[in-house]
C-alpha positions as CSV (number, residue, x, y, z in Angstrom):
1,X,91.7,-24.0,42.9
2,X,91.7,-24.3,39.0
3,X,88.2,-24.0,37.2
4,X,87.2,-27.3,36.1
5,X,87.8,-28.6,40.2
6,X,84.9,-26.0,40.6
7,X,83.3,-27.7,37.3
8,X,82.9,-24.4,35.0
9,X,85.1,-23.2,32.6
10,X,85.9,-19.6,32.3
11,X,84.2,-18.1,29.1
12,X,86.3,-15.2,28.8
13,X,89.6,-16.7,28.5
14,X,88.0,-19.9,26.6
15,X,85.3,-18.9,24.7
16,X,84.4,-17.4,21.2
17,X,85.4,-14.2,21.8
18,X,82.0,-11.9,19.8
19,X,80.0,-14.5,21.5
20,X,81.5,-14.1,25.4
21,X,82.4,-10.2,24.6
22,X,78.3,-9.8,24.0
23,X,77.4,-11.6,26.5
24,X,79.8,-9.5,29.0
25,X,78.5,-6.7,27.0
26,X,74.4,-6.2,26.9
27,X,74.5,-6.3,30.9
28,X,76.9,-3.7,31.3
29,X,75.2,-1.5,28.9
30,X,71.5,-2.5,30.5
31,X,73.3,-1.4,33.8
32,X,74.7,1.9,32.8
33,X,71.4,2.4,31.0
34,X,69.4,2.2,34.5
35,X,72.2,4.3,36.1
36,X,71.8,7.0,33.6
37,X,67.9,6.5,34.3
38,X,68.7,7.2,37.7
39,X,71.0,10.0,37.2
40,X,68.7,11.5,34.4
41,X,65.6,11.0,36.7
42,X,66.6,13.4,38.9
43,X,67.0,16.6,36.2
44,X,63.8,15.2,34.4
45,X,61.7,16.2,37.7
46,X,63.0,19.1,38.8
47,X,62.9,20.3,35.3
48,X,59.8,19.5,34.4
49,X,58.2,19.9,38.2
50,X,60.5,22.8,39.7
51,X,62.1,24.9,36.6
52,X,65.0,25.7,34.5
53,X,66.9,27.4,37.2
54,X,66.2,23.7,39.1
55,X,67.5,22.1,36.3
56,X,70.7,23.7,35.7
57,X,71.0,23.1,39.3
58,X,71.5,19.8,39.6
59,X,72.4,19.3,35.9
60,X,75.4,22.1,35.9
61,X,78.4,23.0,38.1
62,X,77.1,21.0,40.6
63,X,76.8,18.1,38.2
64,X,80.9,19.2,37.2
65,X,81.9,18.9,40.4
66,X,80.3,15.3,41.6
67,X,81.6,14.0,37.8
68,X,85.1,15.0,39.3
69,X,85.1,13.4,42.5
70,X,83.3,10.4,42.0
71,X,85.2,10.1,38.4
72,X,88.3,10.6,40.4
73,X,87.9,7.3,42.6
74,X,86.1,5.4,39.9
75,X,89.5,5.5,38.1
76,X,91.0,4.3,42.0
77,X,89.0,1.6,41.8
78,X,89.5,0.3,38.5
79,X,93.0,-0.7,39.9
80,X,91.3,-3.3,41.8
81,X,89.0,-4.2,38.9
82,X,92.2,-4.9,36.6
83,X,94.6,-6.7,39.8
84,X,91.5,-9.0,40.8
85,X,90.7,-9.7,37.0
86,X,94.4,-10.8,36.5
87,X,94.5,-13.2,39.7
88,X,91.1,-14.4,39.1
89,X,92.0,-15.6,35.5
90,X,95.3,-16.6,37.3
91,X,93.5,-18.4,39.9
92,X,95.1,-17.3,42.6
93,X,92.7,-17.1,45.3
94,X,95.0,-16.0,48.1
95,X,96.0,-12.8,46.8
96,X,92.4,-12.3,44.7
97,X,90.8,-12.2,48.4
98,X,93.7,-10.2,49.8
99,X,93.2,-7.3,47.2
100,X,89.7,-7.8,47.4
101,X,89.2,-6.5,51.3
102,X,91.8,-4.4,50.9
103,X,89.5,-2.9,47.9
104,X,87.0,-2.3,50.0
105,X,88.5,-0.9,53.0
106,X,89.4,1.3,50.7
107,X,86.3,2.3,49.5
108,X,84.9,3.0,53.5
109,X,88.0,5.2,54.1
110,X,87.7,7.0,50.4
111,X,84.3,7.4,51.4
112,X,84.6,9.4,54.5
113,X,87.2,11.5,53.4
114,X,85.5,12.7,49.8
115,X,82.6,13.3,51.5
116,X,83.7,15.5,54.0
117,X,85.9,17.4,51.9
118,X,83.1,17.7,49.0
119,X,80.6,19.1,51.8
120,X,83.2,21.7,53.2
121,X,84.2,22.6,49.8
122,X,81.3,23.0,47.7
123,X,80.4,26.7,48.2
124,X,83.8,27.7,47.3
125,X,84.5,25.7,44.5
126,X,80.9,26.7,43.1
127,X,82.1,30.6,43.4
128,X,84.7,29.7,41.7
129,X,83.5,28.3,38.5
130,X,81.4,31.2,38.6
131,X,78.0,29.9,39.1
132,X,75.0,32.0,37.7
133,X,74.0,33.5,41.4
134,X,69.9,32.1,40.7
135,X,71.2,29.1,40.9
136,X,73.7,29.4,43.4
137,X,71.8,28.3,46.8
138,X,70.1,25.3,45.1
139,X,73.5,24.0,43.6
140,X,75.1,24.1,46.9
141,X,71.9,22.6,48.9
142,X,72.2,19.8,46.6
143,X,75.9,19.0,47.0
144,X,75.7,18.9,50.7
145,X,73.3,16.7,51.0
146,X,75.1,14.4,48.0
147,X,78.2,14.5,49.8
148,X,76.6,13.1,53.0
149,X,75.9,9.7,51.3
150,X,79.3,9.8,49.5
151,X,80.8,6.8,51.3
152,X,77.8,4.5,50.0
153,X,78.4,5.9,46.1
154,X,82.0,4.4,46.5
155,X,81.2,1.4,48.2
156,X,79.1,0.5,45.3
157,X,81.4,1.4,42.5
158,X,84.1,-0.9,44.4
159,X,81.2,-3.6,44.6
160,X,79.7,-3.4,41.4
161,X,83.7,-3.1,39.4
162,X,85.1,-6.6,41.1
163,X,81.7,-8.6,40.3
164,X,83.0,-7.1,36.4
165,X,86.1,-8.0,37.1
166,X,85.1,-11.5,37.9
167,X,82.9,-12.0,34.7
168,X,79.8,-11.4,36.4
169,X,78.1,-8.3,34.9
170,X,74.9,-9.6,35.6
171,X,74.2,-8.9,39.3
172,X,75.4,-5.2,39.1
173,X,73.1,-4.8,36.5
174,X,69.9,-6.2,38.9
175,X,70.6,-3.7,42.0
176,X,70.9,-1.1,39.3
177,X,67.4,-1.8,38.4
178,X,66.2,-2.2,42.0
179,X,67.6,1.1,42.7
180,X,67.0,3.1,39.9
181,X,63.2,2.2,40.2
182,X,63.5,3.5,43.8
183,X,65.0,6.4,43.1
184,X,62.5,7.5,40.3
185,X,59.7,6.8,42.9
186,X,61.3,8.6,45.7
187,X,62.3,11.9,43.2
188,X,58.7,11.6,42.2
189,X,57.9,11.7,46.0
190,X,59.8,14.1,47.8
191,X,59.9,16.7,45.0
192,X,55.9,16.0,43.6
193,X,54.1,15.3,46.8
194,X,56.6,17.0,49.3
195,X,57.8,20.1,47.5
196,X,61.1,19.5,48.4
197,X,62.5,20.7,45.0
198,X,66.6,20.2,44.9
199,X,67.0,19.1,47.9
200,X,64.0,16.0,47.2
201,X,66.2,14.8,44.3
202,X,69.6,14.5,46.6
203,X,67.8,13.3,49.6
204,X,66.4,10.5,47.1
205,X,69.7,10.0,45.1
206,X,72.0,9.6,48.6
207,X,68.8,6.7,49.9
208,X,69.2,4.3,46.6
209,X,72.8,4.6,46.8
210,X,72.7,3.4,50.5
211,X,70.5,0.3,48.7
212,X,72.7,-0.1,45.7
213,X,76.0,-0.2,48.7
214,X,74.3,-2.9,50.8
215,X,73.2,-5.1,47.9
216,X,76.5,-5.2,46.2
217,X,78.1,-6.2,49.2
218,X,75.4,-9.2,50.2
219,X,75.9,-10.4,47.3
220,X,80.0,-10.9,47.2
221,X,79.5,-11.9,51.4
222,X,77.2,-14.8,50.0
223,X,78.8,-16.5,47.5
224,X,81.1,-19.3,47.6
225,X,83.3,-18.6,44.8
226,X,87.1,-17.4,44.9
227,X,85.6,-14.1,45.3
228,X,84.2,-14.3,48.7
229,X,83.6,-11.2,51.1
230,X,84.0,-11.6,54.6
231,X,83.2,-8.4,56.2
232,X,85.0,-8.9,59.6
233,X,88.4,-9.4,57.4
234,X,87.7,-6.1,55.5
235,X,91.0,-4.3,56.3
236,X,94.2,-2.5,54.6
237,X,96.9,-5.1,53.3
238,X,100.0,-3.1,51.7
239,X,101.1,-4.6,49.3
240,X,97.4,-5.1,47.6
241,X,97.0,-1.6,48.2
242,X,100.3,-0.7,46.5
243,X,99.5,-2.8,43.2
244,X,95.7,-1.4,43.2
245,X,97.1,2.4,43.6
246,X,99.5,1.5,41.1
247,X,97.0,1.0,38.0
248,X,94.3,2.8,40.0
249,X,95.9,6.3,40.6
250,X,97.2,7.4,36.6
251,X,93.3,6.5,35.8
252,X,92.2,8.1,38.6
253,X,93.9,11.0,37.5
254,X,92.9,10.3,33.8
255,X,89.6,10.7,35.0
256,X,90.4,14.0,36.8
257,X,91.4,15.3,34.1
258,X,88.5,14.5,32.0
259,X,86.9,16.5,34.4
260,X,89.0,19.3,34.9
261,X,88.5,20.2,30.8
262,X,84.7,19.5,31.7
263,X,84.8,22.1,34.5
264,X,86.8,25.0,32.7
265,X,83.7,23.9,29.6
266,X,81.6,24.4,32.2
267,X,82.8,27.8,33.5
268,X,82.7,29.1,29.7
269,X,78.8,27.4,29.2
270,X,78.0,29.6,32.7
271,X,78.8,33.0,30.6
272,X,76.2,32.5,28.4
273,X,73.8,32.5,30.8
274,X,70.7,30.2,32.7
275,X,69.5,29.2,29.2
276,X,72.6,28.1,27.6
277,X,73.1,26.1,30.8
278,X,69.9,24.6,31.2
279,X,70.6,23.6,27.3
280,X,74.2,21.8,27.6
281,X,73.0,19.9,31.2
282,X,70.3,18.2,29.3
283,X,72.8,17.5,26.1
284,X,75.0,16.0,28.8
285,X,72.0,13.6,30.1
286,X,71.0,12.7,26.4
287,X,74.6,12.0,25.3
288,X,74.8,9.6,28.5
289,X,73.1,7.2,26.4
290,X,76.1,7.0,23.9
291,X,78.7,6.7,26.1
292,X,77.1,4.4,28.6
293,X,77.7,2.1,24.9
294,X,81.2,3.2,24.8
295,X,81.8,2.5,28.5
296,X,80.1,-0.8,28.5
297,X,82.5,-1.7,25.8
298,X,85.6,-0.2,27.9
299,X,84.5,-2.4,30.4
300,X,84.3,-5.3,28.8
301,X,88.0,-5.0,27.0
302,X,89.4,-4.4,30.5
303,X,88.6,-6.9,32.1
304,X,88.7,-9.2,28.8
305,X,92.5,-8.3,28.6
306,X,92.9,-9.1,32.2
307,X,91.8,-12.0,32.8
308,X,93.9,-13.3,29.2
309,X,96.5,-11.7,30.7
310,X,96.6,-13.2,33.7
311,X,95.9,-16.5,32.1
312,X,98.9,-15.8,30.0
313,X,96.9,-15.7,26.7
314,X,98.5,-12.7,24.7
315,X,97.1,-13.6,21.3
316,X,93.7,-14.3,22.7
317,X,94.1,-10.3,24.3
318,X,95.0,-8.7,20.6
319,X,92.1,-10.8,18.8
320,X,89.9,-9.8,21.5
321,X,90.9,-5.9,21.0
322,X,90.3,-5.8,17.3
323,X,86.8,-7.8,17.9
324,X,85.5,-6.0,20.7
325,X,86.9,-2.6,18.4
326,X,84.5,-3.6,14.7
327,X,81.8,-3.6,17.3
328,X,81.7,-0.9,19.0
329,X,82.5,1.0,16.1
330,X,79.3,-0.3,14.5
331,X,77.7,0.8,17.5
332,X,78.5,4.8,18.3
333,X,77.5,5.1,14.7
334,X,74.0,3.7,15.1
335,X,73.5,5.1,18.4
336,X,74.8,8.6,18.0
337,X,72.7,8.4,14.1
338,X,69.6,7.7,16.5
339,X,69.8,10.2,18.7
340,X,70.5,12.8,16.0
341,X,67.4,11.8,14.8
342,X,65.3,12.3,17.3
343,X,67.0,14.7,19.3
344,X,63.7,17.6,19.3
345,X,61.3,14.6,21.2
346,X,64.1,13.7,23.2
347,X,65.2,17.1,24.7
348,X,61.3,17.6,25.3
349,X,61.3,15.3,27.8
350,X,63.3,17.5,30.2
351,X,62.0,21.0,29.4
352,X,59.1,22.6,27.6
353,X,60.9,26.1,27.4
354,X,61.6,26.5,23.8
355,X,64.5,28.4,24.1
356,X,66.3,25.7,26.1
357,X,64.8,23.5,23.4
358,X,66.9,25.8,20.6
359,X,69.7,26.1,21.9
360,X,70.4,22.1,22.6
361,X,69.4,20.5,19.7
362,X,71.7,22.7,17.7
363,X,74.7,21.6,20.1
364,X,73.7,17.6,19.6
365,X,73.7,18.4,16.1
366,X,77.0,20.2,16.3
367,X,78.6,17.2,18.3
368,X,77.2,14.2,17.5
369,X,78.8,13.0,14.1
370,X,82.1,13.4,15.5
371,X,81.0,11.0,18.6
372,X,82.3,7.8,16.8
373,X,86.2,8.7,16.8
374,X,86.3,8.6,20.8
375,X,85.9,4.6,20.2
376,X,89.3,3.9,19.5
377,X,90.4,6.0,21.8
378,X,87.9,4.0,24.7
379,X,89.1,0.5,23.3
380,X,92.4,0.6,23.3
381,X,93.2,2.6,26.5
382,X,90.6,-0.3,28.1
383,X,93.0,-2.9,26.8
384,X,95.8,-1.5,27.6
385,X,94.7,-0.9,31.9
386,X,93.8,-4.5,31.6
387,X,97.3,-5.8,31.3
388,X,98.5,-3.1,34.0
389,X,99.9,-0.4,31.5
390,X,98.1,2.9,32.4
391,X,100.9,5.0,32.4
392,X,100.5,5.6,28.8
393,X,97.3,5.7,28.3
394,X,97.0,8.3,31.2
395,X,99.4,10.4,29.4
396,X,98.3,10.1,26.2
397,X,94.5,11.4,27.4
398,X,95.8,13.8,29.4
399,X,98.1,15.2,27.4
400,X,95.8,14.9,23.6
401,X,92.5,15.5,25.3
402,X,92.5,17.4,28.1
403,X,95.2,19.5,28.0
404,X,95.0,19.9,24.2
405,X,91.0,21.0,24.8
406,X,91.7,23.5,27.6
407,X,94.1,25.1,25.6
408,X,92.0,25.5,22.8
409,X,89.4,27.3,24.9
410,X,91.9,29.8,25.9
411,X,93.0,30.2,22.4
412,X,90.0,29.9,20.3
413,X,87.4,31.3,22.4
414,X,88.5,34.8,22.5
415,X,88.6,35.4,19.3
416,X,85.6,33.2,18.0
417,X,83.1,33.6,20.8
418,X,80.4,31.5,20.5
419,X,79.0,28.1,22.1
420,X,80.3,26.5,18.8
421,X,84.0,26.9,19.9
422,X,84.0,26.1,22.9
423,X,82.1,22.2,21.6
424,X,85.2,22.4,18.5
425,X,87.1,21.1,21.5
426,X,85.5,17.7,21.5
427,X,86.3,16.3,18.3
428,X,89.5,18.4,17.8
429,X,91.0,16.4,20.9
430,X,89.7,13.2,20.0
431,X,91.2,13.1,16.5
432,X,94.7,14.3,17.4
433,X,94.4,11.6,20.5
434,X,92.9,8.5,18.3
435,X,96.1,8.8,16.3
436,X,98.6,8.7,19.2
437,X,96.4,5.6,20.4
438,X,96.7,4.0,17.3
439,X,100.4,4.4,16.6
440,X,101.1,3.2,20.5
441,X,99.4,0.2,20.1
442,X,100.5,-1.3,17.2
443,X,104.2,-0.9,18.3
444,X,103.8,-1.7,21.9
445,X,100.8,-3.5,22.9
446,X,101.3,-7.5,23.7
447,X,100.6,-10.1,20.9
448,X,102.7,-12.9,19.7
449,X,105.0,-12.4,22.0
450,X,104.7,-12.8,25.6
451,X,105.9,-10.4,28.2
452,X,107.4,-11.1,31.5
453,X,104.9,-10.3,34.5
């Protein structure tokens, strides 16, 4: 069924590209912006309502260990963002639906497993990254109850990543606002009025993720485009599942590896003690607000790139890069100047202890400046999933940022001690990595010349 037979032209491969890349844009960033509401809601009230040991709680290893899992099928499940971006701008609706239940049989399965893993798990893994033993109990109370609503986190993700995929970033972007308005309420509610400290804000989380799950999915079982859900044909198809593990497990893995450097981070942070943690949680809830920018812009290459590429427009995909690249440049630099600015009201919000206070505006204005050279490393490993290659890009972060930080704590921190080291990582990693981006994209990436699919 070719677009103008359903009488709309697709924007993305036929548009001006700033004009459709913006518009694709501000919702993803509203979206993420509500999700990091959500997320941030939860350390705001038990901060500010149960205490600093609360805080670093739900903000520390626990925090670590939910960024790894859920990172971990995020990355899955941008395999089937990229395949159903690349039939969709194909127009192939046979194998768009195909990939599309397979996606979310997927998700269920993912779902059940993760969760029951992550709730059997939790206590060890948490004595292993060493875990300040105040904290201990609370951390693990949280994950189990987390974990028990883990199959409705990935069902969302699934949801919310094909209506991207499809050029709709719109409706993600209005259940993110339904739900992240229930979750405040509830946090307020079963923490405030209840007194259900950590376990409140998890009880509250795992209920607006059940929301967000069954949203997502009325809304692709109700519309009549290519990308229709039936939810008795939700099933396993091989071969979809094949192409969407292909590009879906080297990010998945990407993503694991993000984490793993952010969990041996995390074990160093816990040495320093409650206050130190308490500090970097919140940095890592105020610094959401940057990348959720940076993401929104990932995003929007992807599946930019994918649908050209599928549509078999290769210079289209290279204009697109280096367009969707001046702007988010532009971007990091204003928002990461802001919240340099303004980071002492800021970190107020989530704790009036004024050692907490200290310690984390001196990391933001340690790491900040340097947030601007991750950018090229987002854009261009976005463009390059969207035409399928993630091989390289996986290897590249893995290899330059991960690796490359973990063995610079190793190294470094022993003989420089210090907070300070340990955040040298950051922009160390990202320079070294930008560069290797940079030279593999000019040599390899598609342009005037068209590449066999």
């Amino acid at each position: 069924m070719e677009a103008e037979k359903q009488g709309k032209i697709n924007q993305i491969t036929e548009g001006v590209i700033w004009k459709q890349l913006l518009i694709f844009f501000f919702p993803i960033v509203f979206g993420t912006f509500f999700q990091q509401i959500y997320n941030t809601a939860d350390t705001v009230v038990v901060g500010r309502f149960v205490g600093k040991e609360a805080l670093a709680a739900v903000g520390g290893s626990a925090s670590q260990i939910v960024n790894l899992i859920v990172g971990f099928f995020v990355g899955l499940s941008s395999g089937a963002s990229v395949v159903v971006a690349q039939y969709y701008g194909a127009e192939d609706e046979d194998k768009l639906k195909r990939t599309l239940h397979t996606a979310f049989a997927f998700s269920i399965l993912a779902g059940i497993v993760i969760g029951t893993a992550g709730f059997v798990f939790s206590e060890n893994i948490l004595k292993m990254m060493h875990t300040p033993s105040e904290i201990m109990e609370d951390s693990m109370r949280y994950l189990h109850i987390y974990f028990s609503g883990m199959v409705f986190n990935l069902v969302y993700n699934m949801g919310a990543g094909i209506l991207r995929a499809v050029g709709d970033s719109k409706r993600p972007l209005y259940v993110l606002m339904v739900t992240c308005a229930l979750n405040i309420v509830l946090d307020v509610a079963f923490v405030v009025l209840f007194q259900l400290d950590v376990a409140g804000v998890a009880i509250a989380t795992v209920i607006s993720q059940a929301v967000s799950a069954v949203l997502v999915l009325w809304m692709l079982a109700s519309t009549r485009e290519l990308y229709h859900l039936s939810l008795w044909k939700i099933r396993l198809h091989k071969k979809q599942l094949l192409s969407i593990l292909r590009i879906g497990l080297p990010t998945g893995m990407e993503s694991v590896m993000y984490n793993i450097s952010n969990v041996v981070i995390q074990v160093f942070v816990n040495a320093l003690g409650t206050d130190t943690v308490a500090a970097w949680t919140t940095v890592g809830k105020i610094d959401a607000f940057y990348w959720m920018v940076i993401n929104a812009f990932e995003i929007s290459i992807t599946t930019f790139v994918g649908q050209n590429y599928g549509a078999g427009k290769y210079q289209r995909m290279r204009k697109s890069v280096k367009v969707c690249m001046g702007i988010a440049l532009a971007s990091a630099i204003v928002v990461s100047g802001l919240l340099l600015l303004l980071r002492t009201p800021v970190f107020g919000l989530f704790t009036t202890d004024s050692g907490v206070i200290s310690i984390g505006t001196g990391m933001l204005r340690f790491l900040l400046p340097s947030y601007p050279i991750y950018v090229i490393i987002g854009i261009l490993s976005g463009a390059m999933r969207g035409t399928g290659n993630v091989l390289v890009p996986m290897a590249l972060t893995c290899g330059g940022v991960c690796l490359l930080r973990i063995v610079w704590l190793f190294a470094a921190t022993p003989l420089y001690p210090g907070m300070n080291t340990i955040m040298a990582s950051y922009p160390i990693s990202w320079s070294i990595t930008a560069v290797f981006f940079i030279l593999y994209y000019f040599k390899k990436f598609p342009g005037r010349t068209p590449r066999k699919r």
